[in-house]
ZALORO-218623 format. One record per residue: x, y, z of N, C-alpha, C in turn; residue in three letters. Coordinates in steps of 0.05 Angstrom, whole numbers, plus 32768, in hexadecimal, padded with zeros to 4 digits. Example, Ala and Ser with C-alpha at 12.3 -4.5 7.8 and 13.67 -1.06 7.14 Angstrom:
<recs>
81087F8E809C80F67FA6809C81087FBE809CALA;81017FD3808E81117FEB808F81028001809DSER;
</recs>
This chain:
<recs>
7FBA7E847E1B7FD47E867E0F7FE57E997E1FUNK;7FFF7E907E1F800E7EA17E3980257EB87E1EUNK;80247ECC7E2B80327EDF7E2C80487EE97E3AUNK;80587F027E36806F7F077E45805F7F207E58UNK;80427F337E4F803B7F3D7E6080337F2D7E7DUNK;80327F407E8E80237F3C7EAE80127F4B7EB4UNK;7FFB7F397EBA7FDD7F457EC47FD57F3D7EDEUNK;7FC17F497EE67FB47F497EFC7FA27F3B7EFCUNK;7F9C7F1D7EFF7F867F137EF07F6F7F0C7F12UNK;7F767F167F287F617F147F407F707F227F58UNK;7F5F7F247F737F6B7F2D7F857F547F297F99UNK;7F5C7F2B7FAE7F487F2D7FCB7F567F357FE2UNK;7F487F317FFD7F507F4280107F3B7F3A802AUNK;7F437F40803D7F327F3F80587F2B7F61805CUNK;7F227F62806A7F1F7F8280737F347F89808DUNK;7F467F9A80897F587FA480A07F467FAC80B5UNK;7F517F9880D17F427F9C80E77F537F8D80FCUNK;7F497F8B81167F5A7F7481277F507F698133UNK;7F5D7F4F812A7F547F3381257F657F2A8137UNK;7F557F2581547F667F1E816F7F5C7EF9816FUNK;7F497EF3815C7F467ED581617F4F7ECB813EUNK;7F587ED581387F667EC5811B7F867ECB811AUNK;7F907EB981147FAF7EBD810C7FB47EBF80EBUNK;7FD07ECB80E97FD57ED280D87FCA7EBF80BAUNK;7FCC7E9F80C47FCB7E8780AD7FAB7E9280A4UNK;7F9C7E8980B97F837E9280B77F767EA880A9UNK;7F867EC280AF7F857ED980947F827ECD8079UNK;7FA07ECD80797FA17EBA805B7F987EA98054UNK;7F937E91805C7F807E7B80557F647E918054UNK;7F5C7E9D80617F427EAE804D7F447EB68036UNK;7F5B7ECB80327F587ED5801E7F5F7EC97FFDUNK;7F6B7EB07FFF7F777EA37FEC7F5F7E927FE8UNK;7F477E897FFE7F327E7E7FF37F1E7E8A7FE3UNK;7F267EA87FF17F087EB67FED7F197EB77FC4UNK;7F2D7EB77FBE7F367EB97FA77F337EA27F99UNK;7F367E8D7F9B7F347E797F877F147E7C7F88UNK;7F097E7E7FA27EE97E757F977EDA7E917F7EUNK;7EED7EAA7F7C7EE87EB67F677EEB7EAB7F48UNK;7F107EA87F487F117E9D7F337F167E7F7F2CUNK;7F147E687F3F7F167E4D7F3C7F317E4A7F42UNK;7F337E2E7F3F7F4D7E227F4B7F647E327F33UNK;7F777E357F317F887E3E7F287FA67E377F2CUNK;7FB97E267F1F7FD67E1D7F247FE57E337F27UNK;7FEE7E377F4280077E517F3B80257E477F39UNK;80377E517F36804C7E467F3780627E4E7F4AUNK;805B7E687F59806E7E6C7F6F805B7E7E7F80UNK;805B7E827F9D80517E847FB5805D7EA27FB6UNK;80627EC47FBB80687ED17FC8805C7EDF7FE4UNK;80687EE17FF180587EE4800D80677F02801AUNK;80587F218019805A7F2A802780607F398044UNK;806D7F358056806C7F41807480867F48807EUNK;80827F568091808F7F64809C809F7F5080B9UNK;80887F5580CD808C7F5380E280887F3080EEUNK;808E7F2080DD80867F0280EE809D7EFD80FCUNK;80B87F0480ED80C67EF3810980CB7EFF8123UNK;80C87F1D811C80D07F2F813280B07F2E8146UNK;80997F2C813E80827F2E8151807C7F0D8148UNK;80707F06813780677EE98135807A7EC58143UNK;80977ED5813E80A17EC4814580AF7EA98132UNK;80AA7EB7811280A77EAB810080B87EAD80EEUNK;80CE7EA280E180D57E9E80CD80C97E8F80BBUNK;80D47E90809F80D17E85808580AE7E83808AUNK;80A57E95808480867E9B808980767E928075UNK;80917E9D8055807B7E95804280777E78803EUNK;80927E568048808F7E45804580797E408057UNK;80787E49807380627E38807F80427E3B807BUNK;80427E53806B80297E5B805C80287E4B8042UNK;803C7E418036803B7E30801980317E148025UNK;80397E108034802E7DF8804080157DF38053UNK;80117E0D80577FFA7E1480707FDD7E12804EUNK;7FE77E1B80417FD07E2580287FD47E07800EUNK;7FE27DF280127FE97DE080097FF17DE07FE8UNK;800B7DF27FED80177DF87FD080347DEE7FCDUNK;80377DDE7FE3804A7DD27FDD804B7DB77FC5UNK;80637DB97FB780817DBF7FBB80837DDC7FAAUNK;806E7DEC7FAA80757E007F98808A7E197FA6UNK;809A7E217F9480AF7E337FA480A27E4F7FA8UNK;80A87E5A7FB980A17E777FD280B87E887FE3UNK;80B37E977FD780C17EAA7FE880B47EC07FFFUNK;80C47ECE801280B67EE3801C80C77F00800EUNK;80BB7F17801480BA7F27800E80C27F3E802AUNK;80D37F53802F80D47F62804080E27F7A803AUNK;80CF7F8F803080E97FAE802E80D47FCD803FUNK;80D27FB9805F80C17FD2806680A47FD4805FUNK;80A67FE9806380817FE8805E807D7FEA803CUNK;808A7FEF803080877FE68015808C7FC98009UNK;808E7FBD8023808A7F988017807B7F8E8009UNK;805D7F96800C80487F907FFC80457F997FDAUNK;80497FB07FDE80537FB47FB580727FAA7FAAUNK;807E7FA87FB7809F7F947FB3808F7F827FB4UNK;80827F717FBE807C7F587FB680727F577FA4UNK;80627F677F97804B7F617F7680617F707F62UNK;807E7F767F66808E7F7C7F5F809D7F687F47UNK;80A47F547F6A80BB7F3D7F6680A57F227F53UNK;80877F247F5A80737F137F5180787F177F2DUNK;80777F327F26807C7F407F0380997F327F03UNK;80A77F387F0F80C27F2F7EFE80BE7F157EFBUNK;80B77EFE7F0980B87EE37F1080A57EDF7EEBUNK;80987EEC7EEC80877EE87ECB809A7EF17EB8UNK;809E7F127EBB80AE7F197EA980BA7F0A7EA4UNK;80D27EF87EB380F07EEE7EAD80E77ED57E9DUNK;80C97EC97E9A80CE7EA97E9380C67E987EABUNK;80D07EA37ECD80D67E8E7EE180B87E827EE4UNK;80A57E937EE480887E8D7EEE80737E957ED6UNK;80607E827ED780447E8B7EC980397E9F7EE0UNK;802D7E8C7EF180187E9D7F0880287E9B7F1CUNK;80217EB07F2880307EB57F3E80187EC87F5AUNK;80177EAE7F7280047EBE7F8180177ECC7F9DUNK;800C7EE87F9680187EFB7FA9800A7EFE7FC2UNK;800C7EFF7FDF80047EF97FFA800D7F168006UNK;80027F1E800F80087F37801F7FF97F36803FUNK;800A7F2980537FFF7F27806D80087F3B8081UNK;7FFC7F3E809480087F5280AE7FF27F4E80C7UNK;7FFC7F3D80E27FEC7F4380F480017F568111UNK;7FEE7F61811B7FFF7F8281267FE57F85813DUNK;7FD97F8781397FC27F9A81517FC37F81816DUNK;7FC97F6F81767FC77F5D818A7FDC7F7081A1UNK;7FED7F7A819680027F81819880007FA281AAUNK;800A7FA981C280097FB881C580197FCF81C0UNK;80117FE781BE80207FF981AF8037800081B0UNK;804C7FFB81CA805F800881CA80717FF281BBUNK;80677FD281C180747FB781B080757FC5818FUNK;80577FCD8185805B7FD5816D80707FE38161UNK;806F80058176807E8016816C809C800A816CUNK;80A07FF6818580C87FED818080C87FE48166UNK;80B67FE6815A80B37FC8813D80B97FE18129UNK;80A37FF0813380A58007810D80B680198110UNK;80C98019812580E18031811D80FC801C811AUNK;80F08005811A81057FF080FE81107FFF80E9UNK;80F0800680D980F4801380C2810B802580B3UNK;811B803580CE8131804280D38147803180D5UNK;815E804580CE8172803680D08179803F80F2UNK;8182802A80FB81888021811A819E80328126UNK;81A98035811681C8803F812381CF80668122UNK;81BF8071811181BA8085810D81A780908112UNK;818D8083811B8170808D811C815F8082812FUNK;815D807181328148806381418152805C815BUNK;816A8059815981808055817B817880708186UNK;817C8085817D8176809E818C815780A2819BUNK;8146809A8195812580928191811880AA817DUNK;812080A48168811680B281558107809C8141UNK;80E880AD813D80D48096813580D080A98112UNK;80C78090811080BC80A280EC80AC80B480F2UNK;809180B38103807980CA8112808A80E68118UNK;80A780E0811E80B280FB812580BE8107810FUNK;80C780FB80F880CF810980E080B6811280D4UNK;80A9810080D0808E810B80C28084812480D0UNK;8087812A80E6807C814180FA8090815B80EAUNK;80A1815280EE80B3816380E380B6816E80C7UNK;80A1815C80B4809F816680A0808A817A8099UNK;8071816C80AF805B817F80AB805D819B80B6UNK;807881A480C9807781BB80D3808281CA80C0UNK;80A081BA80B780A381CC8091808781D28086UNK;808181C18076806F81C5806E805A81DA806EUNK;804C81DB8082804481EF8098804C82078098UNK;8066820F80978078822680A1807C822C807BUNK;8088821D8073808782258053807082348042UNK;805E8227803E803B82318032803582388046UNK;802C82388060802182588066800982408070UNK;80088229807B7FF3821480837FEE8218809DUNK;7FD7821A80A67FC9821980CD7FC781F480CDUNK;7FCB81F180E57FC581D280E97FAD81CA80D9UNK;7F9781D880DF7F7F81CD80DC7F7D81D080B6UNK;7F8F81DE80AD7F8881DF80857F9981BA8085UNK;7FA581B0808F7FB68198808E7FA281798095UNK;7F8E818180A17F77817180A67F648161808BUNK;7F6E8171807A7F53816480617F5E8152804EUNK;7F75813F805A7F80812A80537F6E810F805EUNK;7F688111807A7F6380F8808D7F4A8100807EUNK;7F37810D80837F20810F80827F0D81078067UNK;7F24811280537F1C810480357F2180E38036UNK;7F3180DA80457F3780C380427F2080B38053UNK;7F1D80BC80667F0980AE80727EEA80AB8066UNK;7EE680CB80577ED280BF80407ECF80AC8032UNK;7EE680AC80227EEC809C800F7EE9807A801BUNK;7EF5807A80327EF5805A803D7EDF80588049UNK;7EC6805F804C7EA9805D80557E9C804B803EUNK;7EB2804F80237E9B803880107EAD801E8008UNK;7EC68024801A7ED1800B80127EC97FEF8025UNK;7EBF7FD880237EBD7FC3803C7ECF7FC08048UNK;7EE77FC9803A7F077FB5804D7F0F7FCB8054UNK;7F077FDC805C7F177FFA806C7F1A7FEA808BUNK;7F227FFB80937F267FF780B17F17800480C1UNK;7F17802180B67F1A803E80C97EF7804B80AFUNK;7EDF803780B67ECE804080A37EB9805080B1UNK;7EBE807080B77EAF808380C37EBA80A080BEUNK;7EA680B380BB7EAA80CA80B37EBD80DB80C5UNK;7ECB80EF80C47EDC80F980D57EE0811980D0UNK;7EDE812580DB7ED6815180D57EF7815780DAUNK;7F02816F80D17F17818080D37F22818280EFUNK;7F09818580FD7F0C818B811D7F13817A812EUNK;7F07815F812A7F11813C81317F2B813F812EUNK;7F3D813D811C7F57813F810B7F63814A8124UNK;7F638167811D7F72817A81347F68817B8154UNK;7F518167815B7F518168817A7F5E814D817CUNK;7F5F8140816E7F6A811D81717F83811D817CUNK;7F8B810C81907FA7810B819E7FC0810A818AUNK;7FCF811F81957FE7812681957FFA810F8192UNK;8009810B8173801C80EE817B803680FF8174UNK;803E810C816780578121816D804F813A8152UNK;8046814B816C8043816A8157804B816A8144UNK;80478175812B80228178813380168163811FUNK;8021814E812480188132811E800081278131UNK;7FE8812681307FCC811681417FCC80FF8136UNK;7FBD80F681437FB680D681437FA780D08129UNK;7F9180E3811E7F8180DE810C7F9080EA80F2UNK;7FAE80F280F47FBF80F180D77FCD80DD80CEUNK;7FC780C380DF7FDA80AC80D77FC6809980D9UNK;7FD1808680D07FC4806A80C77FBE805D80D2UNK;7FAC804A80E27FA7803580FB7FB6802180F6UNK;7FBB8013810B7FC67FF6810B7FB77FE6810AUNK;7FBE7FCC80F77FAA7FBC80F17FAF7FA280EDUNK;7F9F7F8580E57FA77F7480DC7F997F7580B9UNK;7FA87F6580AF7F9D7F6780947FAB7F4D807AUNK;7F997F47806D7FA67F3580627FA27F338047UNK;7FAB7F3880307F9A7F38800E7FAF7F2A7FF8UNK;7FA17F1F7FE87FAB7F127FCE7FA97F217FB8UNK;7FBC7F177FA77FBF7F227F8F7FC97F077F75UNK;7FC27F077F647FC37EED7F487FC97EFD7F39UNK;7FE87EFA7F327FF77EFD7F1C7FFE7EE27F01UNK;7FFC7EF27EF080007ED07EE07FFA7EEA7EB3UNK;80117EDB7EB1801B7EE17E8D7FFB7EDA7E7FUNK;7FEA7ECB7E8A7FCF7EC77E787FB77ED47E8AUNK;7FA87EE57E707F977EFC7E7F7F817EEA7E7BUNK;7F837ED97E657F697ECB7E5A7F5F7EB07E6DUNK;7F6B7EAC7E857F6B7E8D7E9E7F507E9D7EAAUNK;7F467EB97EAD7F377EB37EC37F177EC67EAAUNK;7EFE7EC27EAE7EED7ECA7EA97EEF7EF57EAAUNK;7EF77EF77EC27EF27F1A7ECA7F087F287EB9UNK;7F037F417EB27F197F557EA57F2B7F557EB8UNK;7F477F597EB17F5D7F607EBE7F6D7F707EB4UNK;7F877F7A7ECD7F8C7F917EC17FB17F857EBDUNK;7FBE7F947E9D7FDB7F897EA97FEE7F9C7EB1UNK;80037F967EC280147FA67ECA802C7FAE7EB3UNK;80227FC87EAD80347FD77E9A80507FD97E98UNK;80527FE27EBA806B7FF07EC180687FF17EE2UNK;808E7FE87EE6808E7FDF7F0780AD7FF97F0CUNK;80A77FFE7F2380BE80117F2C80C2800B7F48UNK;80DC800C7F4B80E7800F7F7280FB80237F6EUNK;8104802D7F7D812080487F88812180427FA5UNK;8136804E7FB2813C80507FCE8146806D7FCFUNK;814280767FE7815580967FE7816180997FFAUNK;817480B37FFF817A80BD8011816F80BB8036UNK;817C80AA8046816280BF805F815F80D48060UNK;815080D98071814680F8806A815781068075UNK;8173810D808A818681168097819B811F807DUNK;81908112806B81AA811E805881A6811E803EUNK;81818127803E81728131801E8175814E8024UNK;818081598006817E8176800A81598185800EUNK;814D817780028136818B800681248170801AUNK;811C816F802E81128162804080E68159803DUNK;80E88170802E80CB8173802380C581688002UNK;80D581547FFF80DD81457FE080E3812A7FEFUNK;80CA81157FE180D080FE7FD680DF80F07FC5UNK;80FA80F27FC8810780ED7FAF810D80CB7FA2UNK;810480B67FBA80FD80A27FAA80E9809B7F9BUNK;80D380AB7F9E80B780AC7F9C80B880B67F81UNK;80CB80D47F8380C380DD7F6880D880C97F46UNK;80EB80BF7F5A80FA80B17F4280E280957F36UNK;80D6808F7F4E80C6806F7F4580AA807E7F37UNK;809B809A7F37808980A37F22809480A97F08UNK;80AB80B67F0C80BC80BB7EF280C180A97EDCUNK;80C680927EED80C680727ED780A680697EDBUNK;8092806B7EE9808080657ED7807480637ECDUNK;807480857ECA8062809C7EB5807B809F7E9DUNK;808F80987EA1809B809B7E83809080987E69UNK;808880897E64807F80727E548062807A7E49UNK;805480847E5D8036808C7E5E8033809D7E5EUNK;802480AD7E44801A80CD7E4C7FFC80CE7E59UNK;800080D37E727FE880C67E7F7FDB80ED7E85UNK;7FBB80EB7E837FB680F97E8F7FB180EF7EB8UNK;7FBF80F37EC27FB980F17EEA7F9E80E87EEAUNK;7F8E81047EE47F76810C7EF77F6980F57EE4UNK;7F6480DA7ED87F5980CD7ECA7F6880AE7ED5UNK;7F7480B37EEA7F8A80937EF27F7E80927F11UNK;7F7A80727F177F7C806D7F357F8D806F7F38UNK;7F96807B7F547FA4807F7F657FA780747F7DUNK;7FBC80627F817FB9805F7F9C7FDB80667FA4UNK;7FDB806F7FBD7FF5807E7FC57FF180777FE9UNK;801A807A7FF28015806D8008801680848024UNK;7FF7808C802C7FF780AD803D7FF9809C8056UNK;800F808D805E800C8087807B8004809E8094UNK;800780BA808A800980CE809A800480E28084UNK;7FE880F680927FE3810280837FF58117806AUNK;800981248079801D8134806B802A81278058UNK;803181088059803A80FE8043802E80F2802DUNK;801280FB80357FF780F480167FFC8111800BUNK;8000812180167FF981438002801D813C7FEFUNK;803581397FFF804C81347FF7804C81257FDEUNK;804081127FE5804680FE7FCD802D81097FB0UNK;801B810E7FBB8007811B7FA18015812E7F90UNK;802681407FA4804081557F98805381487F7CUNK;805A81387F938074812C7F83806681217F6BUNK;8050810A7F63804081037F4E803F811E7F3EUNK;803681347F43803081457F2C801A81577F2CUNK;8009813C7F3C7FEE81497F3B7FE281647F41UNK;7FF481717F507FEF81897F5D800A81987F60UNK;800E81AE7F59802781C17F64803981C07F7CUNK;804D81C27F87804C81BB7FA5804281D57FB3UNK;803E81CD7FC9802D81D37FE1801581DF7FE1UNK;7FFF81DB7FC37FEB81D87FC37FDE81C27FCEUNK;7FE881AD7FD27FD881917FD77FBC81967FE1UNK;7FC381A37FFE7FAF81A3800A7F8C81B48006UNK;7F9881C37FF77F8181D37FE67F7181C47FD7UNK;7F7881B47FC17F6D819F7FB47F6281877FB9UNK;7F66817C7FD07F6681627FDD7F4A815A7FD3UNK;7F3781757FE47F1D81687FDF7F0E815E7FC5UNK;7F2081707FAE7F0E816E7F987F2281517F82UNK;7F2C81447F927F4181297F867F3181187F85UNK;7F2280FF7F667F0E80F07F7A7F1F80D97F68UNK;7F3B80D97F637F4680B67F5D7F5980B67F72UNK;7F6480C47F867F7680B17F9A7F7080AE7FB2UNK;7F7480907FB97F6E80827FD47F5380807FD2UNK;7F49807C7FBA7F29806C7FBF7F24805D7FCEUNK;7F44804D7FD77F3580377FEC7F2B804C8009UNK;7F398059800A7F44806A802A7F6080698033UNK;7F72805880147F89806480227F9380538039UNK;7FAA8056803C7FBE804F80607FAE80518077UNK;7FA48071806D7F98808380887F7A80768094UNK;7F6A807280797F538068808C7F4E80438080UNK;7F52803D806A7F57801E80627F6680108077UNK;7F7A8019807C7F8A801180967FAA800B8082UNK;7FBD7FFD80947FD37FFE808E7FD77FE28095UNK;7FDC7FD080917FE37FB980A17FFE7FB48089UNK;80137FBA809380277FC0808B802D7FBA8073UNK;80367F96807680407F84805E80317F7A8055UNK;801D7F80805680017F7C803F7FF47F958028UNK;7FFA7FA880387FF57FC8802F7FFB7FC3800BUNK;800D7FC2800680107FC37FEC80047FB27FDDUNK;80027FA17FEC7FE87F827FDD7FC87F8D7FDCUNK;7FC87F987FEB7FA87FA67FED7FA27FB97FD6UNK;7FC47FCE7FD67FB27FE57FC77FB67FD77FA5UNK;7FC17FC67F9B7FBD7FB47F8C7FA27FAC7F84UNK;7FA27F927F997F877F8A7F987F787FA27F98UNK;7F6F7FB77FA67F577FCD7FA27F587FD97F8EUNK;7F6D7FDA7F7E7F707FF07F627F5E7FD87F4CUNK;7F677FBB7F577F637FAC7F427F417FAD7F3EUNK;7F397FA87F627F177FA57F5E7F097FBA7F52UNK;7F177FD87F587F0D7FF97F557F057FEE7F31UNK;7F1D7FEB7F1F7F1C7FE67F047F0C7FDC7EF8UNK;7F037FBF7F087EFA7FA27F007ED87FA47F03UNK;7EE07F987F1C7EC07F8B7F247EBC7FA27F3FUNK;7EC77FB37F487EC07FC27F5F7ECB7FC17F72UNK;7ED27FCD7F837EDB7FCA7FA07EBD7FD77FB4UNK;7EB07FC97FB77E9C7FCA7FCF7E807FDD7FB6UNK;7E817FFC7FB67E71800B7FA77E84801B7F97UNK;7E9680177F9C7EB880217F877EB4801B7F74UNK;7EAD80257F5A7EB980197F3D7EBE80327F2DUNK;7ED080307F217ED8803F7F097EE180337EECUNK;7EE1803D7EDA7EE380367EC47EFC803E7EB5UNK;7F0A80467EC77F2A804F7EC57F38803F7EAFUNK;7F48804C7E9F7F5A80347E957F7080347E9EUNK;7F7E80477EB17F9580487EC07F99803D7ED1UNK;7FB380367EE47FA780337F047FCC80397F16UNK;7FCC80487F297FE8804D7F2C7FE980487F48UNK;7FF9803A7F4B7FFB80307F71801880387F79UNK;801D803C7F93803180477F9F803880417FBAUNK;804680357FC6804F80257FDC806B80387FE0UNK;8072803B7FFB80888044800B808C8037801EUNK;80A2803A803280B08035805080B68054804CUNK;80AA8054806D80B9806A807B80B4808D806FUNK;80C18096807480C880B0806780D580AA804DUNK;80C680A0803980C78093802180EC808D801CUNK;80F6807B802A810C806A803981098059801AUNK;81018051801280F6803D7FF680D780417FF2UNK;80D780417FD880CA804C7FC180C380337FAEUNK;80A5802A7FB1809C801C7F97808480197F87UNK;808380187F6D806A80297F598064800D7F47UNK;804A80087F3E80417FFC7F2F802480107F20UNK;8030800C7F02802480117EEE800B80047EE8UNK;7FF27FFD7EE37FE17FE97ED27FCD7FED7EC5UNK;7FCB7FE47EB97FB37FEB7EA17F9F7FDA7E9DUNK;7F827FE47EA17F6F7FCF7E9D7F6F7FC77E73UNK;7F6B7FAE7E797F6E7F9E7E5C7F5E7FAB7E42UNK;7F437FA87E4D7F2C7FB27E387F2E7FC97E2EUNK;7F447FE27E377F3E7FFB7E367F577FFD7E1EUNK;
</recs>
């Protein structure tokens, strides 16, 4: 029996890695199989498709039709999805409204990104897109250099040595040692962190996220009761955009970040330390930032606490799960869903919360999803 709520009724995923002999179709045609053969054939009624980068690296327009047809869902209607690296939760966004409104029962959400074939400097012309062109990125100013710039505030503010700024990557990399679809699945010390190459002071290599390919599903649909497994429904959806950072008064504030928690803890008197978490630490300084802005911690404690946090980035996070851009938000989805459900690899919790968080950039746009497992 259908409803006006929206649930989570499956999800899957490949493991972020690079995949120099599969193309993008091939991702997806995995992961949409490895999904029906969970929950059976299933009618959806509209196609959303995640990504970033196909026409500018792939070469590709209208991505999500040739995937509707590549995955044989035609004549069903599809759209793509693109707001930055927060494409992937905008998409399980626009998937809720499509239910909310009436337009759709089920709705299957696609989150693709292939990137690593690619050599780095092709990459980097791609991710200081993210920026606006005419004010920022014409100059060669990259996101890696604002974020640098934050951690030296930061730094200079609380009274932080490089090496107290380290126990971001390192928790994360724990954490993604038990996930299968990590990327980056190996232990990593304080000392690694701060000997690791220099990408702009005092930003290293092992505070940001790897490049990756990656590809994961998500099954949205008004009836929780279509598939056998518990699911979880989405409570509450939030997006904001802000300021660039050239002309926020306090530069060490997320302020789209904190308007899209604000709406979706309204509603919920949630205790935190009892909610999955997943949040978007493309770079270490902006995992302690954003734990700030949530609540969870005072500001510029973050880093003191890190170790003793055991609900955010169970997967590993941006930093060691990987990032594969316009899928990112499809993943931490899907992973909050399996953490709840049936497990993500040796992951399970019994949470009845679950809070996900997607950004672009120097949180440039801001987007939050609420959900609640059913049984609880």
């Amino acid at each position: 029996m259908s409803s006006n709520n929206v649930y989570v009724i499956a999800s899957s995923m490949v493991r972020v890695s690079r995949y120099f002999s599969k193309s993008y179709k091939d991702l997806v045609i995995d992961v949409v199989n490895e999904l029906t053969s969970s929950v059976g054939s299933i009618d959806i009624d509209y196609l959303i498709v995640s990504n970033v980068f196909s026409d500018s690296i792939l070469e590709q327009l209208d991505i999500s039709t040739i995937l509707a047809q590549e995955l044989g869902l035609t004549p069903k209607p599809t759209l793509r999805v693109e707001t930055g690296e927060s494409s992937g939760l905008t998409a399980i966004t626009q998937g809720y409204s499509l239910i909310k409104s009436g337009i759709a029962d089920t709705v299957l959400v696609v989150g693709v990104e292939k990137c690593s074939e690619f050599p780095t400097p092709t990459m980097n012309k791609h991710f200081i897109k993210f920026l606006d062109y005419e004010v920022e990125s014409i100059y060669g100013l990259s996101i890696v250099n604002e974020v640098s710039l934050l951690m030296k505030m930061y730094m200079r503010k609380y009274g932080y040595g490089r090496d107290d700024l380290s126990s971001w990557s390192v928790k994360m990399h724990s954490n993604a040692l038990k996930n299968p679809y990590a990327q980056l699945r190996f232990l990593i010390t304080k000392e690694q962190v701060v000997r690791s190459q220099v990408v702009s002071d005092p930003i290293r290599l092992l505070d940001m996220y790897p490049v990756g390919d990656g590809a994961s599903a998500v099954l949205l649909s008004n009836r929780g009761d279509i598939v056998n497994n518990e699911v979880l429904e989405i409570v509450e959806i939030a997006q904001a955009t802000s300021q660039p950072l050239n002309l926020r008064e306090d530069l060490l504030s997320l302020p789209a970040t904190k308007t899209v928690f604000n709406k979706l803890l309204s509603k919920s008197k949630l205790d935190l330390n009892d909610v999955i978490i997943e949040v978007h630490d493309s770079y270490s300084i902006l995992g302690y930032l954003i734990i700030e802005e949530l609540g969870l911690v005072e500001r510029g404690r973050a880093p003191s606490i890190i170790d003793d946090l055991d609900n955010v980035n169970l997967s590993g996070g941006l930093k060691a799960r990987g990032h594969p851009i316009g899928a990112t938000g499809v993943y931490q989805v899907a992973e909050v869903f399996k953490i709840m459900t049936t497990g993500l690899g040796d992951i399970r919790r019994d949470s009845c919360w679950g809070l996900i968080h997607n950004m672009s950039a120097v949180d440039n746009n801001s987007v939050g999803v609420l959900v609640r497992r059913c049984s609880c």
